[in-house]
C-alpha positions as CSV (number, residue, x, y, z in Angstrom):
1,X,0.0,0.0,0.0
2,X,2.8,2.6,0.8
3,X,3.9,2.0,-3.1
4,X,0.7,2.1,-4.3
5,X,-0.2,5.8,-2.5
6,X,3.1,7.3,-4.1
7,X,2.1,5.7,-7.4
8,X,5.4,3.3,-7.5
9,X,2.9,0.5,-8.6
10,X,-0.3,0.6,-10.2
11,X,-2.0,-2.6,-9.3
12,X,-4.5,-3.8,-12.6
13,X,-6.7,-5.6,-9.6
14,X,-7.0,-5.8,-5.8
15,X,-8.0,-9.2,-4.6
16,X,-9.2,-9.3,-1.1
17,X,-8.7,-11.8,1.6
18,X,-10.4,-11.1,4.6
19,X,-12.7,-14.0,4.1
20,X,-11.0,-16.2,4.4
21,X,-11.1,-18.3,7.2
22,X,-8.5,-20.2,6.6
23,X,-5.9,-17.4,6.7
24,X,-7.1,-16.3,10.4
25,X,-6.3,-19.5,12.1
26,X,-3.7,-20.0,14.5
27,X,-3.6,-23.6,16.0
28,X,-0.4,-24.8,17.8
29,X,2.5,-23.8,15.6
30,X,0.8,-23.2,12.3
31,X,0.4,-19.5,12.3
32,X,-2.1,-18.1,9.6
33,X,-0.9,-15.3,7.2
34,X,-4.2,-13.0,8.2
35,X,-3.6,-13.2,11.7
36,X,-3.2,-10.0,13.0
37,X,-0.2,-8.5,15.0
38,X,-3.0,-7.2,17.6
39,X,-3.5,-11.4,18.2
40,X,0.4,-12.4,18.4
41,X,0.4,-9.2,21.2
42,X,-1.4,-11.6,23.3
43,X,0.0,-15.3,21.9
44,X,2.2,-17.4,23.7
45,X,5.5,-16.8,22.4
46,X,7.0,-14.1,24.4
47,X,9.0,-12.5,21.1
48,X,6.4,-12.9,19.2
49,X,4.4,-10.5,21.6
50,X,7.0,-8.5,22.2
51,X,7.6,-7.3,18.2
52,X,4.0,-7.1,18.0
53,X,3.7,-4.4,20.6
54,X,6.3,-2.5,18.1
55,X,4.4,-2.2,15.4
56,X,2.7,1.0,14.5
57,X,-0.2,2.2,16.0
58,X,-3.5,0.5,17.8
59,X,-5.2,1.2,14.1
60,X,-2.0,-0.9,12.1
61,X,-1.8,-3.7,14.7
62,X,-5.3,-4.7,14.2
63,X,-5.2,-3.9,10.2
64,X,-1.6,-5.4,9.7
65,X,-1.1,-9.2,9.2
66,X,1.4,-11.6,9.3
67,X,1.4,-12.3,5.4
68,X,1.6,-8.7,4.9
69,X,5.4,-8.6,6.9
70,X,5.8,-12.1,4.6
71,X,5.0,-10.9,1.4
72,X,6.4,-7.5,1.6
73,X,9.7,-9.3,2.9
74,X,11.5,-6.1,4.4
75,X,14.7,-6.8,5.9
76,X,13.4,-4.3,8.4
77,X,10.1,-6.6,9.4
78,X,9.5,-7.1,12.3
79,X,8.2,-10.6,12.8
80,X,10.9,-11.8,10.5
81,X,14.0,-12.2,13.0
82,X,11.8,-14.5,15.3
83,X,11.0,-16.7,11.8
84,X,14.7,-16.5,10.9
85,X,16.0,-17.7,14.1
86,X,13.3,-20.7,14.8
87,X,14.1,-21.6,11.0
88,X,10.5,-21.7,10.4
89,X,8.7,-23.0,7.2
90,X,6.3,-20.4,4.8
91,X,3.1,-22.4,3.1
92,X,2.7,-21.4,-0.1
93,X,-1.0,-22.5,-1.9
94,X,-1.2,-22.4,-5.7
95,X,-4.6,-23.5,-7.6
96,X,-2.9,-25.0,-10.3
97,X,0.2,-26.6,-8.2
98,X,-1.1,-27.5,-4.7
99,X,0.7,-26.5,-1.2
100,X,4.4,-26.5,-0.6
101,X,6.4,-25.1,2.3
102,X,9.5,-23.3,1.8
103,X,12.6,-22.9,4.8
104,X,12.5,-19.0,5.8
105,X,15.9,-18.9,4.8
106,X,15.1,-20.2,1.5
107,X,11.7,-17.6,1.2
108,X,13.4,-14.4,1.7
109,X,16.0,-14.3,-1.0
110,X,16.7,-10.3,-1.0
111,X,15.3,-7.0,0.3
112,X,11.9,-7.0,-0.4
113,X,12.1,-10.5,-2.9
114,X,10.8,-13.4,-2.2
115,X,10.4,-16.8,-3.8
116,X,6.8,-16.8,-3.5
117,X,5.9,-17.2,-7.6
118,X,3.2,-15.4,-9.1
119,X,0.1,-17.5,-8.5
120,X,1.2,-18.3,-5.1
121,X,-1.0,-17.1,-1.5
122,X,0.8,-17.2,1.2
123,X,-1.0,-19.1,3.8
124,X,0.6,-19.8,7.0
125,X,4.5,-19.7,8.7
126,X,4.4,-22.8,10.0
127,X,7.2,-23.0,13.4
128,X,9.2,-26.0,14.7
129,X,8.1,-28.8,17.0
130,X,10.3,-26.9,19.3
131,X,9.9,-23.8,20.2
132,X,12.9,-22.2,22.7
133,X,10.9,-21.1,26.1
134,X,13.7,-18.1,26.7
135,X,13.2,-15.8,24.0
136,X,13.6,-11.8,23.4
137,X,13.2,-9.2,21.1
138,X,14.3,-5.9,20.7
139,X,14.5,-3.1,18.0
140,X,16.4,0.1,17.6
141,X,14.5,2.9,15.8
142,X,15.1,7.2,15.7
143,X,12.2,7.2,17.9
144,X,10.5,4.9,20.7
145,X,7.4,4.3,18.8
146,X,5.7,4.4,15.2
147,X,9.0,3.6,13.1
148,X,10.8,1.5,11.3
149,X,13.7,-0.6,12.9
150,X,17.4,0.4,12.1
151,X,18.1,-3.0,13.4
152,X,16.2,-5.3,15.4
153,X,16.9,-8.8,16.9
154,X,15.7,-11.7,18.4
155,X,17.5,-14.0,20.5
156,X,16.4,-17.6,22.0
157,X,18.1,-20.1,24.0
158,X,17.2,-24.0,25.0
159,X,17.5,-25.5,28.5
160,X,20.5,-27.4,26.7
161,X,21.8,-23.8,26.4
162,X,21.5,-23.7,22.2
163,X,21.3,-20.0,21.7
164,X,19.7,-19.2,18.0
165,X,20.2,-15.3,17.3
166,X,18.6,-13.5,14.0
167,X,19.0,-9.8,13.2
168,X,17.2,-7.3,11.3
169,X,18.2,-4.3,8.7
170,X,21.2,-5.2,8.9
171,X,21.9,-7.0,4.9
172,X,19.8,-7.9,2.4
173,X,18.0,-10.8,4.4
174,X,18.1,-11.8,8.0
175,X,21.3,-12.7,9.1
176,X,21.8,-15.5,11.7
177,X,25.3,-15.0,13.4
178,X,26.6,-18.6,13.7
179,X,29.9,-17.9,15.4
180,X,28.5,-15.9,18.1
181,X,25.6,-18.4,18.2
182,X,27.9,-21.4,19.0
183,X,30.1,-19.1,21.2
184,X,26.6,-18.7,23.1
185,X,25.6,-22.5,23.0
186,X,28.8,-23.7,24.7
187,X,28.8,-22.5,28.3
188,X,25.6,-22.8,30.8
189,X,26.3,-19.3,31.6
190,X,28.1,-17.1,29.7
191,X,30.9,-15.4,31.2
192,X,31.7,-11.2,30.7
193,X,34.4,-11.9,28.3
194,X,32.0,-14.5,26.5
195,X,29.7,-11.9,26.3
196,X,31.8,-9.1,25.2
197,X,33.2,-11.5,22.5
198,X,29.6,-12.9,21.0
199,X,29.0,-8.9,20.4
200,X,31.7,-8.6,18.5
201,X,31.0,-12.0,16.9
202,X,27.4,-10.1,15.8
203,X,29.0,-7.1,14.9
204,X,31.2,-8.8,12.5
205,X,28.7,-10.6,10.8
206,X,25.9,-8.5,9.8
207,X,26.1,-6.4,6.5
208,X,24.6,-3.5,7.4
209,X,24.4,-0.2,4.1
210,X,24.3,3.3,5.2
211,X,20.9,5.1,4.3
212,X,18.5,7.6,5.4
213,X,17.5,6.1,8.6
214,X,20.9,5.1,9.6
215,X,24.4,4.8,8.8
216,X,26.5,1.1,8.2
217,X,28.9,1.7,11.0
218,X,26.1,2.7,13.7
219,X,24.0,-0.3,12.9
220,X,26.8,-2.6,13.3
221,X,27.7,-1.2,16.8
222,X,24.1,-1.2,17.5
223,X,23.5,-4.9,16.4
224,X,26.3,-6.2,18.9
225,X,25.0,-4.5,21.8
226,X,21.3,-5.2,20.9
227,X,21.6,-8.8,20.5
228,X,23.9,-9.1,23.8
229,X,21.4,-7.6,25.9
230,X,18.6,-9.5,24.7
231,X,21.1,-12.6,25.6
232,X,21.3,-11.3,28.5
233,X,17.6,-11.3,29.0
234,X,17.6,-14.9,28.3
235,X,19.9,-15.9,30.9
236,X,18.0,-14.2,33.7
């Protein structure tokens, strides 16, 4: 919709899909593509609320949808670091070729692409059998509310200590630091130094681009000592 109000597209037709049942269901990990970011406020997966309470206004978070972050595929979306890091899968429905589901990391394939093809409807991200209990979010924006992340993270870790990290505008996709995430998975509790050195591991690995909302060397900074304090989080 924001390219279509400053004319960047000019749609031919506008299907809509709020009747469709299907698309507002939400039953154990098979989250439908309508469901609304107002519902994941009050789900049960504490990241999940957490970005949701980010999002825009009262008004967006009971317009705005799950498919909608999908389908736009933003490396700024919100809901898309908590996908990245649980590795979750994106069903695709086509009349002609049935149902398939893609990996996240195989869905988003640049900033704003994805792999959906043309006669494809996103219906549901569909999350893992297991679902990490500790889990955090946390975005960085010019303001505290109404805006657009200049990065954002979210971290989980397992009672075995397996730490999963993915970040947000910072590169063309969301980027999953695997150093830093198996620097993280190795000790029960972290030490400083193993703290201060999975920051710089995250630091390091993102691929952040200067633009108008932020510069390349400020959201590397920023992404270290986001994703450490949302570790931190985790471990309390």
């Amino acid at each position: 919709m924001v390219a279509v109000n400053f004319r960047h597209i000019r749609p031919s037709h506008v299907v809509s899909l709020r009747r469709i049942d299907e698309l507002r269901e939400w039953e154990g990990h098979t989250i439908g593509a309508g469901v609304t970011y107002r519902r994941m406020e009050r789900g049960p997966h504490r990241a999940l609320a957490e970005l949701a309470r980010t999002v825009g206004s009262p008004q967006i978070r009971s317009a705005g949808t799950l498919g909608g972050n999908l389908g736009t595929s933003s490396p700024a979306g919100d809901t898309l670091p908590f996908l990245a890091a649980l590795d979750a899968e994106i069903e695709l429905a086509s009349r002609a070729r049935g149902r398939r589901r893609v990996p996240f990391e195989e869905f988003m394939v640049g900033p704003k692409r994805n792999s959906r093809a043309s006669d494809e409807l996103i219906v549901a991200a569909v999350l893992p059998a297991e679902i990490p209990e500790r889990q955090a979010f946390g975005k960085i924006g010019v303001r505290s509310a109404m805006v657009i992340a200049t990065v954002n993270a979210c971290v989980m870790r397992s009672g075995d200590g397996t730490t999963r990290v993915a970040l947000g505008a910072v590169g063309p996709v969301m980027i999953r630091p695997t150093r830093a995430e198996q620097l993280a998975s190795e000790e029960a509790r972290p030490t400083a130094a193993t703290l201060e050195e999975f920051s710089r591991l995250v630091s390091e690995a993102v691929q952040p681009i200067d633009d108008h909302r932020s510069t390349a060397s400020y959201r590397r900074h920023a992404s270290g000592i986001l994703a450490r304090r949302l570790l931190e989080r985790c471990l309390r």
